[in-house]
N, C-alpha and C positions, 0 to 999 in steps of 0.2 A: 194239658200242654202248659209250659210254665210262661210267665209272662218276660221271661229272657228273649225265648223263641220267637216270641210274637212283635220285638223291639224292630224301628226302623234300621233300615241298616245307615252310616253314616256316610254324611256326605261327599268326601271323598271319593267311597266305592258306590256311592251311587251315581258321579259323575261318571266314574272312569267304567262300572257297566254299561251307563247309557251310550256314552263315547265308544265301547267298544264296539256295541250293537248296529252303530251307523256308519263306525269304519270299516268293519267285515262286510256289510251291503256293502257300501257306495262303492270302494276299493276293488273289495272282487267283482261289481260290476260295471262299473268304468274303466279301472284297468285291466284287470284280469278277463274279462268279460264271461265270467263265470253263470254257472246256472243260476239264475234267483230262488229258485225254487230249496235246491242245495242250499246256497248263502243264506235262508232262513231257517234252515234247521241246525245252521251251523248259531244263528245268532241264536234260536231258543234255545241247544246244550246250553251256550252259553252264562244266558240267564240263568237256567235252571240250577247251574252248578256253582253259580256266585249265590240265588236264593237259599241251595243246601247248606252252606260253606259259613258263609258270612251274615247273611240273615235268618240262619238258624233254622229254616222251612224244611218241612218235611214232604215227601213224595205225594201223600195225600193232598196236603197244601198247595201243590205244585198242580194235580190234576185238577181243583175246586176253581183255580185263578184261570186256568188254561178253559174249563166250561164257561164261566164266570163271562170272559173275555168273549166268545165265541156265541153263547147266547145273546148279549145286548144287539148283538147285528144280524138274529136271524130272519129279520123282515130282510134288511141288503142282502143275504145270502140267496133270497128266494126272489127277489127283483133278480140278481144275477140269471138266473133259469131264465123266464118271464121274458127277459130282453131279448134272449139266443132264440126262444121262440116267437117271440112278437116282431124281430127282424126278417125272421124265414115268414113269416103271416104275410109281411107287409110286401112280401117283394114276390111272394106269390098270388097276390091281391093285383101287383102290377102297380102297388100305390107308386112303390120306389121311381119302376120304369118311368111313371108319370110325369112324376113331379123334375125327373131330371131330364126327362123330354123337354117339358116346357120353361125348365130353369136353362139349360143349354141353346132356348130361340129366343128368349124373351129378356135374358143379362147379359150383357156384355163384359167380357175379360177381368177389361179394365177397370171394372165397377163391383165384380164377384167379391172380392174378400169383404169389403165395406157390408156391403147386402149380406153379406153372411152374417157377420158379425149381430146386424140389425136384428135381423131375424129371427140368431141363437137366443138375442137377447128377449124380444119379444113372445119369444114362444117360451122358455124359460121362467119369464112371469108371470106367467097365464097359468102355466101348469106347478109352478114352484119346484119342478126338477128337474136339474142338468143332467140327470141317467136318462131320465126318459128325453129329453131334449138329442141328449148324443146319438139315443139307440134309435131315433127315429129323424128328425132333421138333422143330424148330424151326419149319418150315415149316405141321407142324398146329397147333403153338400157336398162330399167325399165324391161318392160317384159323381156328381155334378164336374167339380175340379178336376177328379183325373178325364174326365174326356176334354175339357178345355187345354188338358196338358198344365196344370198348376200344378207347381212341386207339392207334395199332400203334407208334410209335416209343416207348412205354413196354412194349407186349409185349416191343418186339424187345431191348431192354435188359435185358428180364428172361431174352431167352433168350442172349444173347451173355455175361452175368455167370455164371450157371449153366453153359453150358457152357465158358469158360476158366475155372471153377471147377473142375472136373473133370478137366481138360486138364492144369491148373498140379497138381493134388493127384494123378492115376491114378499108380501104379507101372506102367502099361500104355502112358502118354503117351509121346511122342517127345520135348517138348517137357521132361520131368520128368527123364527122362533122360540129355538132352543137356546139362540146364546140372547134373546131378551127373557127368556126365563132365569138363565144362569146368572146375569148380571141383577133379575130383579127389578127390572126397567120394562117403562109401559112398549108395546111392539112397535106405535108409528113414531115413536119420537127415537128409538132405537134405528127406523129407518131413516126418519129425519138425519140422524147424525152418523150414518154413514155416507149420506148425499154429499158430507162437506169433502170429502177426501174419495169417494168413488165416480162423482160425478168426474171431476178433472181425469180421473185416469182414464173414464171410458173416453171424454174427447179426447185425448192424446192418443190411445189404441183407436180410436175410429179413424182418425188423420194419417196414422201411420201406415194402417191399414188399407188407405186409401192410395198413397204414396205406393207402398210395394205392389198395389195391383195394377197402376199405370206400369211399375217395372215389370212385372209377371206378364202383361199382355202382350208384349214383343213375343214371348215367346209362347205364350199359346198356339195352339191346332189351326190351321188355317181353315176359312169358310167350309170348305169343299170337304175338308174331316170332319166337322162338327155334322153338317150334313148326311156325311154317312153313317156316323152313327147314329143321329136320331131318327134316319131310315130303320137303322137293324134293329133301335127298340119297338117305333110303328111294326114292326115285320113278325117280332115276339110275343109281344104284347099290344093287350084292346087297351089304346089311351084313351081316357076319358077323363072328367069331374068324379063319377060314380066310383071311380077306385080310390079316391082319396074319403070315401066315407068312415073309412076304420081311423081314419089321424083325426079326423074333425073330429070322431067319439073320443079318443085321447085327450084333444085338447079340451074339449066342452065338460068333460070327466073332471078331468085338472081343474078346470077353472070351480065348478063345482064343489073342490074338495073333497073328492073321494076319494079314498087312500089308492096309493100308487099299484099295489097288489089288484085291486081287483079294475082298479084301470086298464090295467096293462092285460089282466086279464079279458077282460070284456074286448077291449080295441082287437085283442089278438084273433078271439072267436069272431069278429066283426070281420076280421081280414080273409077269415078260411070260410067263411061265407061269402064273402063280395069273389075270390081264387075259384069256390065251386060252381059260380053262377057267372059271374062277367068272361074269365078265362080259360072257363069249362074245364079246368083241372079235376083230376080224379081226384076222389075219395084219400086215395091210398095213396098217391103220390105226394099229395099236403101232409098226409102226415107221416111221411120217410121225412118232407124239407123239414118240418118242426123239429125233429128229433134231429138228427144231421145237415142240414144243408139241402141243394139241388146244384143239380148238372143242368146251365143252361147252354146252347148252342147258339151265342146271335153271330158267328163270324167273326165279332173282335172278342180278342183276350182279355185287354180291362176289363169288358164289359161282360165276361164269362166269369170272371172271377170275382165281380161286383156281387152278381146275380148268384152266384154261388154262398154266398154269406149266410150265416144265421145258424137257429138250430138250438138246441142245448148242447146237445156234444161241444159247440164250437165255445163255450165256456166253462168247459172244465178246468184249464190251467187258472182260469180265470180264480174260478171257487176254490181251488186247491189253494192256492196263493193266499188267497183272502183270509179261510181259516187261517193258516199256519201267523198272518200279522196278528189278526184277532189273540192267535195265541198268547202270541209274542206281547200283543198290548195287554191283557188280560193282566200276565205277569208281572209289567211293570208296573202297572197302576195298581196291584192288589198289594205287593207288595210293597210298595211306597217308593220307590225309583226314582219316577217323575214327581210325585209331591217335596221329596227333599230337596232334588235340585231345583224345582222352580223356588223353592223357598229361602234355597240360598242367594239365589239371586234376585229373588226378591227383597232379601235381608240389607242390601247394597246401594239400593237405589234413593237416590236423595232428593231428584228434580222430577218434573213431571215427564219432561221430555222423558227422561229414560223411564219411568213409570210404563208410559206408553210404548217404546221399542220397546222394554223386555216382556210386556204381556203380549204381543208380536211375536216377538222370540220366542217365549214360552209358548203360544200355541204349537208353535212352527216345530218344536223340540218336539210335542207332545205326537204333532204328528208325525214324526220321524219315529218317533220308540215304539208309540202306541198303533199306526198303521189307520187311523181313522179321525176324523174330525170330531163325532159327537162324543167322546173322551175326553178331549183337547179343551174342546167348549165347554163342557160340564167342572173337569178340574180347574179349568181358569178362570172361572166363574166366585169358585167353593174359596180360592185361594187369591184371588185379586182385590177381591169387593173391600174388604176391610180398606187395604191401603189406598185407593178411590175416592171411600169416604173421609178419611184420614187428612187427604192430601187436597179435598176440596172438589172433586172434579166429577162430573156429574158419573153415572152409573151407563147413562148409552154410551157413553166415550169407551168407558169397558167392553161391554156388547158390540162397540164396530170392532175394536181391537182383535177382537175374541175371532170375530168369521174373517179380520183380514190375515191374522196369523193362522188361521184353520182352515176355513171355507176356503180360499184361496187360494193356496199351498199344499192342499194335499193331492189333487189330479197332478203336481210337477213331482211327486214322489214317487218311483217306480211301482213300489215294493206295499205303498198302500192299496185300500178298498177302493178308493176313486182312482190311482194313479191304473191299477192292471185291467179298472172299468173301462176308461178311458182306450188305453192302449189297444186292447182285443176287441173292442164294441166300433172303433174307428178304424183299426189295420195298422195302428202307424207307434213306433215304439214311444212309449215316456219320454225316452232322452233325446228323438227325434223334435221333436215337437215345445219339448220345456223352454226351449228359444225366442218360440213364435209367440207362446199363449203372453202377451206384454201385457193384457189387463190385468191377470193374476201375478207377472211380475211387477208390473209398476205401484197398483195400490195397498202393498203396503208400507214399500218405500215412500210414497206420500205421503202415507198417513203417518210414519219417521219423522219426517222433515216437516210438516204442519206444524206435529206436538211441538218441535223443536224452535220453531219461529212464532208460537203460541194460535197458529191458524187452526179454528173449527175447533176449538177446545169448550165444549160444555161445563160452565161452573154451578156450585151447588151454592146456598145462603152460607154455609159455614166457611170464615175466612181463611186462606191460608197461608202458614205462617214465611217467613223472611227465608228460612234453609229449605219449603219447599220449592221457591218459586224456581222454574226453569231460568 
C-alpha cells in the first residue's frame, strides 16, 4: 500500500464528512423522524464512500477500522446483555416491587425529584457506574414516578444527571479515570478540579429540581391511588429487606472494585436466587423472564408494564444500534476525521477561555461522530495536552474538560452507546428527556463561562505569555 493512500484526508472534507454524518442523524431524526437504525447505515455508506474516494482506503481498510471500532467496546456490548438480564433478575427477586413500595409510602411528591437525584448521585459513586445506577435505581425511580403520576422524561433526567454525576466525580469510575490518564494528571487532583465547575451545577439542578417537584406534585396521584397500588404490589409480591439483597451485592461489589461484568453477573445470580426461594418462582419461569421479560398481572397497567421489563431480547435494538455507532466511530477515528478537525480548530485558538470551550467542543464532536465517550477522552487527551502546557494551564483543567465535553454529552446523544442505554434501560426516548437531564446540560456551559471570567482555572510554574491570557 503506497504511502499516498494511507495520507489524512484534508480538512475541509473532513469537516464536511463529519458535518454530513450528524446532519443525516439529527435531521432524519428530529425532522423526518426517521428509523435510527436506517439513518446509521446511511451515515456509514457514507463514510465509507468519502474514506474509498478521497482518503484513498480500501475495502479491507474499511473492514479493520469498522472491527477496530467495535472491539474497544466489547466489555459495553456485553454489560448491554448483563443489564436486560439483571432487570428481569431484579424484578423477579421482587427487589423492584420493594423498593417502589416503600419509595411510594415513605417520599412525598413534592420531594421525589430532589431525592432522586440524591440518590442517582450517591449510588453512582459508590459503584462508579451510571449503567449500572440506570439499570437498577433508575429503573425504580421510574416505576416509583409513574405511580406518583410524574411526567417520566423529567424522572429520567433526573436519574441520567445523578447518575453521570457520580460517574464523572467516583474515584471508582472508568470514565474518571481514563480522562486522568489521557490528560497525564494525578486522579484526585483531576477530581479536585472538577469540583470547581460541577459542584455549582449540581446545586443549581438540585434547586431546580426541587422547584419542579413542588410544581409536579399538584398533579400527582391522589392518596387513595397510591394506596392502591402499593396494595397490588403487597398482593404480587413478598415485600421485604430480604429481596433487596442482590442490589446491596451490586453496590458492596461496586464499591469493591470489581469489574462491572462480573457484578452484574453475581447481583443477577444473587436475584434468581432470592425469585427461587422468597417468591417461589419456578425454575423455568426465571429463566423465560431472563431471556424476554415476564407477563405480570397486578390490575394496573403501569404497573403490568413496569413489571414486564427486562430480559436480553429487550436489548437487542439496543446492541444493534451500538455496533453500527462503534462502527461508525471506528471509521472516523482510524481514519483521521476527527483528529483533523479537532486539530484545526485547535490550530485557532489564542486565549484560554477558548482553549477550554473548544476541548468541550471537541469532546462533544468526538461524541457525535464517534458514538462513545472513551474515544472522545483518549483523542482529546493524545491532542490537547501539548497546547495546556504551552498556554500554562494545569493538565486536570484538561481532564475535567475532557468528561465535561464526553462524560456528560453523550447519554443526550440519541444515536450513542450511552444515549440508546439510557433510552431502552429507562423506557423514555433520548429526545424526551435531553430537556430534563440540566446537570449534564448546565456543566459544561459553566465550565464555558469560568474559563471565560478566569474562575477555577489551574495554573502550572511555567508563565504565560501576553497573546495567551484570556
Amino acid at each position: 500500500m503506497t504511502s499516498e493512500r494511507l495520507q489524512d484526508p484534508p480538512f475541509i472534507w473532513a469537516a464536511l464528512t463529519l458535518s454530513g454524518v450528524v446532519g443525516l442523524i439529527s435531521v432524519g431524526l428530529l425532522v423526518f423522524k426517521a428509523d435510527l437504525h436506517a439513518l446509521m447505515l446511511g451515515a456509514l455508506i457514507l463514510v465509507a464512500v468519502s474514506a474509498l474516494t478521497v482518503a484513498r482506503r480500501s475495502l479491507p481498510d474499511i473492514g479493520q477500522a469498522i472491527i477496530t471500532g467495535v472491539w474497544r467496546a466489547r466489555t459495553a456490548l456485553l454489560i448491554f446483555i448483563l443489564i436486560g438480564a439483571l432487570i428481569a433478575a431484579l424484578i423477579q427477586a421482587g427487589t423492584v416491587a420493594t423498593l417502589i413500595y416503600w419509595g411510594v409510602k415513605l417520599i412525598a411528591p413534592s420531594w421525589f425529584l430532589p431525592t432522586a437525584l440524591i440518590l442517582c448521585s450517591l449510588m453512582s459513586i459508590a459503584t462508579g457506574t451510571a449503567w449500572g445506577t440506570a439499570g437498577t435505581a433508575g429503573v425504580i425511580l421510574i416505576g416509583i414516578g409513574s405511580a406518583m403520576g410524574l411526567p417520566l422524561p423529567i424522572v429520567a433526567g433526573v436519574v441520567v444527571s445523578g447518575a453521570c454525576f457520580g460517574d464523572k466525580m467516583s474515584p471508582v469510575s472508568d470514565t474518571t479515570n481514563l480522562a486522568a490518564m489521557a490528560a497525564e494528571t494525578d486522579l484526585y487532583k483531576h477530581i479536585r478540579s472538577m469540583a470547581y465547575t460541577t459542584g455549582p451545577a449540581f446545586l443549581i439542578a438540585l434547586i431546580a429540581f426541587g422547584v419542579a417537584g413542588h410544581y409536579y406534585h399538584t398533579h400527582a396521584l391522589p392518596e387513595s391511588d397510591l394506596t392502591t397500588l402499593t396494595s397490588a404490589i403487597h398482593a404480587t409480591y413478598h415485600v421485604g429487606w430480604w429481596t433487596t439483597v442482590p442490589l446491596l451485592v451490586l453496590i458492596v461489589m461496586g464499591i469493591l472494585r470489581v469489574p462491572a461484568v462480573y457484578t452484574m453477573a453475581t447481583s443477577a445470580v444473587t436475584a434468581v436466587i432470592t425469585a427461587l426461594i422468597i417468591q417461589s418462582a419456578s425454575f423455568d419461569s426465571v429463566m423465560r423472564a431472563l431471556w424476554h421479560g415476564d407477563t405480570v398481572d397486578t390490575g394496573i397497567a403501569s404497573l403490568d408494564s413496569l413489571f414486564a421489563r427486562g430480559g436480553v431480547t429487550s436489548m437487542w435494538f439496543t446492541l444493534v444500534l451500538s455496533v453500527q455507532a462503534l462502527s461508525l466511530g471506528g471509521m472516523l477515528s482510524h481514519f483521521g476525521y476527527m483528529r483533523i478537525v479537532i486539530r484545526g480548530l485547535l490550530a485557532r485558538v489564542r486565549r484560554i477561555g477558548s482553549l477550554v470551550a473548544v476541548t468541550i467542543i471537541a469532546a462533544l464532536m468526538g461524541n457525535l461522530g464517534m458514538g462513545e465517550a472513551y474515544m472522545s477522552i483518549v483523542l482529546g487527551g493524545q491532542l490537547f495536552a501539548e497546547k495546556y502546557d504551552e498556554m500554562g494551564i494545569d493538565r486536570a483543567v484538561l481532564s475535567r474538560c475532557l468528561e465535561e465535553g464526553a462524560t456528560l454529552t453523550t447519554p443526550l446523544i440519541p444515536w450513542t452507546t450511552a444515549g440508546v442505554f439510557f433510552a431502552s434501560t429507562l423506557g423514555v426516548p433520548t429526545v424526551d428527556y435531553v430537556g430534563y437531564a440540566w446537570l449534564n446540560l448546565m456543566n459544561p456551559l459553566i465550565g464555558m463561562i469560568f474559563a471565560y471570567i478566569g474562575w477555577g482555572l489551574l495554573t502550572t510554574r511555567k508563565p504565560v505569555t501576553l497573546a495567551n491570557q484570556k
